[in-house]
C-alpha positions as CSV (number, residue, x, y, z in Angstrom):
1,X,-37.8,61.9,-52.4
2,X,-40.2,60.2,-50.3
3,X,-40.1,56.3,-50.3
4,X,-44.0,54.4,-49.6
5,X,-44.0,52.7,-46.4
6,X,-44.7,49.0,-46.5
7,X,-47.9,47.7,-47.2
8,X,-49.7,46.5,-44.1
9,X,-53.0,45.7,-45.9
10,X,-54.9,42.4,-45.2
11,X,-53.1,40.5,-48.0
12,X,-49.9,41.2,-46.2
13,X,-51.0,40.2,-42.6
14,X,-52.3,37.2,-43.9
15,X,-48.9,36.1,-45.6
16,X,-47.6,36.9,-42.7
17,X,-49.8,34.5,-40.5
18,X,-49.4,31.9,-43.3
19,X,-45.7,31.9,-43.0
20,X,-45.3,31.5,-39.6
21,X,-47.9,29.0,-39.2
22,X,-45.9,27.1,-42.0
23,X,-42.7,27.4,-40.3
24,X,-44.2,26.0,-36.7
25,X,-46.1,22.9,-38.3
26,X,-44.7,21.5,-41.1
27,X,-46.2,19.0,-43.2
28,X,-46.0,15.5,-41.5
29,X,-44.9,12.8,-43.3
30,X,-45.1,9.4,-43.0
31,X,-42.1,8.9,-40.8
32,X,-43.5,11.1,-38.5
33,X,-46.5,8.8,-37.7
34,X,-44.2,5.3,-37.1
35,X,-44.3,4.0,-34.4
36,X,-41.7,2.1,-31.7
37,X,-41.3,-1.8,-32.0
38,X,-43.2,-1.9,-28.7
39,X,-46.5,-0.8,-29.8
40,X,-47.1,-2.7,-32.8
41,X,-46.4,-5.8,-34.5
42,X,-44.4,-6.2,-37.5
43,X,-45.4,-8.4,-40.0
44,X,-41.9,-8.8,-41.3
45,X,-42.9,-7.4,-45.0
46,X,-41.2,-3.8,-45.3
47,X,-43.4,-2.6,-47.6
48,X,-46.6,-3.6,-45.8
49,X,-44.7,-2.4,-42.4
50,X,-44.3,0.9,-43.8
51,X,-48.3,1.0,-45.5
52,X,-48.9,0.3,-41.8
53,X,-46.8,3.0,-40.0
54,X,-44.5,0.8,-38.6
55,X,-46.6,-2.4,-38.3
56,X,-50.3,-3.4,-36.7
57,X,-50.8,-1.1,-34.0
58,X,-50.7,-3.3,-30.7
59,X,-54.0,-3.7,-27.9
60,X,-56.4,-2.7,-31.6
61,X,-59.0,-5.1,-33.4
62,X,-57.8,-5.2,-36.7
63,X,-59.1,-6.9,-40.2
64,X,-58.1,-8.6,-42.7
65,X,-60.5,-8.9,-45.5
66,X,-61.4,-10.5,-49.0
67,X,-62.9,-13.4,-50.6
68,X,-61.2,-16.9,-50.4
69,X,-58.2,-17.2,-52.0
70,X,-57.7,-14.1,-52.1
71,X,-54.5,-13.8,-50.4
72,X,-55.6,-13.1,-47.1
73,X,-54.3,-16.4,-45.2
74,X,-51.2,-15.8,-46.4
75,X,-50.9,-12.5,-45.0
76,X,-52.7,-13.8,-41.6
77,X,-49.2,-16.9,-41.9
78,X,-47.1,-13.6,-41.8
79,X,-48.3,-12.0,-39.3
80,X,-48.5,-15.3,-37.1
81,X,-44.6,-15.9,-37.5
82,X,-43.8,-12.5,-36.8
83,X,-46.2,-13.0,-33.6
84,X,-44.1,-16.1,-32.7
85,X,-40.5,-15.2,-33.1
86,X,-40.5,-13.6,-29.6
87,X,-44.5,-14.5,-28.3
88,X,-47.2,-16.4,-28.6
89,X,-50.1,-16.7,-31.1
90,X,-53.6,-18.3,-31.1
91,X,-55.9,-19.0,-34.0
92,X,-59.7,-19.2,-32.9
93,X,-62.0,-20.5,-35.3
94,X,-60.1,-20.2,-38.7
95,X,-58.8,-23.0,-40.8
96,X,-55.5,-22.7,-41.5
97,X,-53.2,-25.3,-43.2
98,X,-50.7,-25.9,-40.3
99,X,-47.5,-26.8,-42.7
100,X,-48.5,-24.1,-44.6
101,X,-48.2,-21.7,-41.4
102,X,-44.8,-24.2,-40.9
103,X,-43.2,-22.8,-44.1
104,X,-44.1,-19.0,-44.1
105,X,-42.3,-19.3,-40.5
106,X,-45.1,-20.0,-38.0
107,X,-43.3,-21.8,-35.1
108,X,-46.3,-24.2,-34.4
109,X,-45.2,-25.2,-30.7
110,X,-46.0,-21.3,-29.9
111,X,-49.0,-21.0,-31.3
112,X,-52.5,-22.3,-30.2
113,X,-55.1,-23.6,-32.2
114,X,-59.0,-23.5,-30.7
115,X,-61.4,-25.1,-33.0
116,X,-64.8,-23.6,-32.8
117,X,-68.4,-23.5,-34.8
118,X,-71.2,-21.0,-34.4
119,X,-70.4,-17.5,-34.4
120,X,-71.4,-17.1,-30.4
121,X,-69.0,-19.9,-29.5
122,X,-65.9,-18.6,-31.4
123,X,-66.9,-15.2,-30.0
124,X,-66.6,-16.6,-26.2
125,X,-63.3,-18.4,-27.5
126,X,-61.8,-15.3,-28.3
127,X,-62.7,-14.0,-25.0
128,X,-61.3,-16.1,-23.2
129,X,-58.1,-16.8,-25.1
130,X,-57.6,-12.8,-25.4
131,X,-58.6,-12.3,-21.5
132,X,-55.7,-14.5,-20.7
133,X,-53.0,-11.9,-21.5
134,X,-50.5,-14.9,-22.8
135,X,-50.3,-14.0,-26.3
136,X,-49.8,-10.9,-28.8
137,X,-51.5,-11.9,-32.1
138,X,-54.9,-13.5,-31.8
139,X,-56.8,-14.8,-35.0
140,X,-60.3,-15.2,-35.5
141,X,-63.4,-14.9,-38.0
142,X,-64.6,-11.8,-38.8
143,X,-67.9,-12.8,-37.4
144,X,-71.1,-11.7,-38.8
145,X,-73.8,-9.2,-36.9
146,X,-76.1,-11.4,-34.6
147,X,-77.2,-12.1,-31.1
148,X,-74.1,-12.7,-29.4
149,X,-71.9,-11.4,-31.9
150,X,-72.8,-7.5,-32.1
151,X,-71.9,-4.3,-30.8
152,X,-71.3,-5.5,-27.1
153,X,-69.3,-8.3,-28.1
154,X,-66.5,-6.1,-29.8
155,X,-66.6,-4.0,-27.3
156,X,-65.7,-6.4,-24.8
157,X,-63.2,-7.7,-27.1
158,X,-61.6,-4.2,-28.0
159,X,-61.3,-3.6,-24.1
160,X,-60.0,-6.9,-23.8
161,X,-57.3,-6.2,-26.2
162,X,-56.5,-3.3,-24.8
163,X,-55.9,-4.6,-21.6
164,X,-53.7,-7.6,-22.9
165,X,-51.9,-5.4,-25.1
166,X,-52.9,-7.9,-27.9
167,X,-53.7,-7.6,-31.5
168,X,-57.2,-9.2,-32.1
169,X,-57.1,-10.0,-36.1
170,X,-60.5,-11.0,-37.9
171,X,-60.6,-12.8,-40.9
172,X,-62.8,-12.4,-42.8
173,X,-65.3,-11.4,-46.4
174,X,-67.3,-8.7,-45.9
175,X,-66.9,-7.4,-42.2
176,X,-70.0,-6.6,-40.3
177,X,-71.1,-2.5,-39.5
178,X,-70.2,-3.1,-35.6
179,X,-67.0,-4.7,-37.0
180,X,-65.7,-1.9,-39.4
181,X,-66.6,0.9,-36.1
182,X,-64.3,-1.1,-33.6
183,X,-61.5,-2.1,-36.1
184,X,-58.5,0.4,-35.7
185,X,-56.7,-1.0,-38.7
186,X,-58.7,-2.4,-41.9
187,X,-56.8,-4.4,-44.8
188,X,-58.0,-5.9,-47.9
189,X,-56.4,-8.5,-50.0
190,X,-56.8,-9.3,-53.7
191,X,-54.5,-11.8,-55.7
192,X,-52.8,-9.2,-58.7
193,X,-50.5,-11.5,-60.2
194,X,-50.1,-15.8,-60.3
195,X,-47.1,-17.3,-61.1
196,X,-47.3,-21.1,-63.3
197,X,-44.7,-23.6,-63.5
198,X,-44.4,-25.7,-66.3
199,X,-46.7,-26.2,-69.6
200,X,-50.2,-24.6,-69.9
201,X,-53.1,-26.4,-68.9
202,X,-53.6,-28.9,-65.9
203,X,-50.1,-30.3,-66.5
204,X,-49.1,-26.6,-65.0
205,X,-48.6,-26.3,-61.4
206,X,-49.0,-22.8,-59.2
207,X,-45.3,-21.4,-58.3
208,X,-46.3,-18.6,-56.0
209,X,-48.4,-15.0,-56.2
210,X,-48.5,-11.8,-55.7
211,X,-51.0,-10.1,-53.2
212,X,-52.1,-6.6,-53.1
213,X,-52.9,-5.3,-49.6
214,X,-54.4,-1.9,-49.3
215,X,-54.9,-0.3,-45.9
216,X,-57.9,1.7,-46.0
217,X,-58.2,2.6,-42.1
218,X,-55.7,3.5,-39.7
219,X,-57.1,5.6,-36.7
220,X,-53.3,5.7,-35.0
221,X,-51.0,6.2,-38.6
222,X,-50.8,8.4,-41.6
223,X,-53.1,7.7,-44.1
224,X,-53.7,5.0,-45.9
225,X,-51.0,3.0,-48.2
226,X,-50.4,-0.7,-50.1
227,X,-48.1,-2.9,-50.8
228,X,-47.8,-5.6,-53.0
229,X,-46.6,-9.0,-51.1
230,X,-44.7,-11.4,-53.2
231,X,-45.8,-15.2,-52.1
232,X,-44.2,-18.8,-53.1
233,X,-45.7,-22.0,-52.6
234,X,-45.1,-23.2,-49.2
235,X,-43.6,-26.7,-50.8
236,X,-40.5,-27.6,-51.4
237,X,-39.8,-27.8,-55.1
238,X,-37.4,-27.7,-57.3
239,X,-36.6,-24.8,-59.2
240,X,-39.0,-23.4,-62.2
241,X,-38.3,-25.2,-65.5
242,X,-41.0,-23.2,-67.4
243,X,-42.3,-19.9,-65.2
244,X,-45.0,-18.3,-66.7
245,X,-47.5,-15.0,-65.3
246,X,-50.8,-13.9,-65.3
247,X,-51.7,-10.6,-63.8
248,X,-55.3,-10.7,-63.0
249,X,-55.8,-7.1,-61.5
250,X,-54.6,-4.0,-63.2
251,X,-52.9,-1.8,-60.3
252,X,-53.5,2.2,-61.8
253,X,-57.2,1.1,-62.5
254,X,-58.5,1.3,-58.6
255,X,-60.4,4.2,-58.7
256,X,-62.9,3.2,-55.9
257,X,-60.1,2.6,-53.2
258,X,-58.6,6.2,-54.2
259,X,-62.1,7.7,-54.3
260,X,-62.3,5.7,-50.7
261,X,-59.6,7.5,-49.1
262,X,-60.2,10.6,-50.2
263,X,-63.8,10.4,-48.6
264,X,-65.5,9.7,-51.7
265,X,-68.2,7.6,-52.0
């Protein structure tokens, strides 16, 4: 009784290929794209941390986008107290409530505030502040494409934070083309949920929020990811006689930032 010898058709060869090439490069995951507390900067939120692979990736431009009130401050009051636990942090050009950076852990003797108006000026602010090497989480607007404020002005400011080993943040709507190119990281905020104290109406005062942040570029991490941030109002109050909430986005419904990731338009 003879027995077949095996099959050593295409089919087979190409299982075979398949196999091995599974066993040498397994899937990654997102672990395997953190990275050390040396190159980035935590924001101090786990959730977002881990969206981020591990935090902001450090010597990057990165965004941090959405309408006003939209929850974007509060993510920027974060990322500033993170920034001065162990550092320093400059703001340049953005308006942000000082005792509101106070209670979400900003230490404000360590951070430096440069007031500036026109888009060129605050540009040549965050030039110098950036070129000066003194501190790892710089602020600024997200500034609009213009004379001064285009494609050779975030270059410059790219290298600059590369050099410095900064994070560069702009704040901002709608970034500009030149902007989205030279941003490493981009993040977008949207309020999904407000939290009311006491009786309807304008007796009612606002207890806190939640923010949705969703990462939708990363060149140095694993894809993109969210979190939802939980926020309180920065003062002190007693506690909530009458707490009452009011989602305003609807989480499963985001087709557009899926189709986005996927490399759908």
């Amino acid at each position: 009784m003879s027995v077949a010898p095996p099959s050593t058709g295409p089919g087979t060869s190409f299982a075979a290929l398949r196999e091995r090439l599974e066993r040498r490069h397994r899937e990654a995951t997102a672990a395997a794209f953190a990275r050390g507390d040396d190159a980035v900067v935590r924001t101090g939120i786990p959730e977002l941390d881990a969206a981020l692979g591990g935090g902001f990736p450090r010597g990057t431009i990165a965004t941090l986008e959405g309408p006003p009130s939209s929850g974007r401050s509060a993510l920027a009051a974060r990322l500033l107290a993170a920034a001065t636990r162990g550092g320093l942090g400059a703001i340049v050009g953005v308006e942000l409530f000082p005792p509101a950076l106070a209670a979400a852990g900003v230490q404000l003797e360590r951070l430096l505030l440069v007031k500036a108006g026109p888009p060129l000026e605050a540009a040549r602010a965050a030039d110098i502040v950036v070129r000066s090497g003194a501190f790892t989480v710089v602020a600024m607007p997200a500034l609009p494409s213009g004379r001064g404020t285009g494609a050779a002005t975030w270059t410059r400011l790219a290298s600059l934070a590369h050099r410095a080993n900064a994070l560069l943040l702009a704040i901002g709507d709608d970034p500009s083309t030149e902007l989205r190119y030279f941003a490493s990281v981009r993040v977008t905020a949207s309020i999904e949920r407000v939290r009311w104290n006491g009786p309807s109406g304008h007796l009612g005062e606002l207890a806190g929020f939640d923010v949705r942040a969703v990462v939708r570029k990363h060149k140095r991490a694993a894809p993109a990811g969210e979190a939802l941030v939980r926020c309180e109002a920065f003062e002190d109050r007693p506690l909530a006689a009458s707490l009452r909430e009011r989602t305003l986005s609807d989480t499963p419904a985001r087709p557009a930032v899926r189709a986005e990731r996927a490399g759908v338009s």
